[in-house]
N, C-alpha and C positions, 0 to 999 in steps of 0.2 A: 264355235264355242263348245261343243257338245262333246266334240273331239278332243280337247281340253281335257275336261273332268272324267271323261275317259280313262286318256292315260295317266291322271294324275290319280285316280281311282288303283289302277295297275300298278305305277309305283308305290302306292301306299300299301297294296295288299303284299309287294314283293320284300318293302321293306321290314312288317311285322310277322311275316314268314323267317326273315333272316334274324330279328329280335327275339322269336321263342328259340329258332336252333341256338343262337347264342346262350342263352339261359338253360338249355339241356346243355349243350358243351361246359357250361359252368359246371353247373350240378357233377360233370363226372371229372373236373377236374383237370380240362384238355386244354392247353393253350390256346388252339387254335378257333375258342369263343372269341377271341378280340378281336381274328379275323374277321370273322359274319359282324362283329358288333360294329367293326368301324365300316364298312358296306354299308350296313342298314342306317348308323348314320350321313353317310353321305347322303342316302337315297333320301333319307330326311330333310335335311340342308337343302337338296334339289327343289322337292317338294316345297318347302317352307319360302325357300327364293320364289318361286312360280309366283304363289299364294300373295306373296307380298308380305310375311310376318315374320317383319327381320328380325324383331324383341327375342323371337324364339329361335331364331339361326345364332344368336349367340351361346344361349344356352344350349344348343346341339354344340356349339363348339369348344364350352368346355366341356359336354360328355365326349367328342372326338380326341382330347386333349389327354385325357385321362385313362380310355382306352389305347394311345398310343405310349403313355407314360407306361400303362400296367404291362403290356407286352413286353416293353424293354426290361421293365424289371425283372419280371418272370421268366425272360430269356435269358437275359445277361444280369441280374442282379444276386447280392449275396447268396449262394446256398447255404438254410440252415437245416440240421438232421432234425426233418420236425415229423411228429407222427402224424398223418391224415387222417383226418377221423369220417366216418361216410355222417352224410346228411341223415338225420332222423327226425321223428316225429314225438315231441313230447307230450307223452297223455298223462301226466302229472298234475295238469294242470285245472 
């Protein structure tokens, strides 16, 4: 049993390892966040099945749904000339 929570321990630290690089790969604009994002939900999915908390394997799999939506769009959907603007921090506030 010890060995269990172990690697369930493992995967949970591999999968929020690959949920911050996603969210840097955001931040700079790189497609290949939805790669690490759909990993790290699977690893979730796994995790979640182990666990027995199917209520939330669903909800991973609409974020898995969407991540693979986003990537095709970003790949292969419309290009529009649109200007990027980089992230900032509003002290206006």
């Amino acid at each position: 049993m010890e060995n269990f929570f172990t690697h369930l321990t493992w995967l949970q630290a591999m999968g929020t390892v690959l949920g911050v690089a996603q969210v840097l790969l955001a931040r700079n604009n790189n497609i290949h966040n939805y790669l690490f994002g759909i990993v790290s939900i699977l690893i979730g999915i796994w995790v979640l099945y182990q666990t027995k908390l199917y209520a939330d394997i669903v909800l991973h799999l609409y974020y898995l749904f969407m991540s693979i939506y986003g990537w095709i769009f970003w790949k292969y959907g419309k290009h529009k000339e649109e200007t990027l603007l980089p992230i900032r921090i509003n002290r206006n506030i």
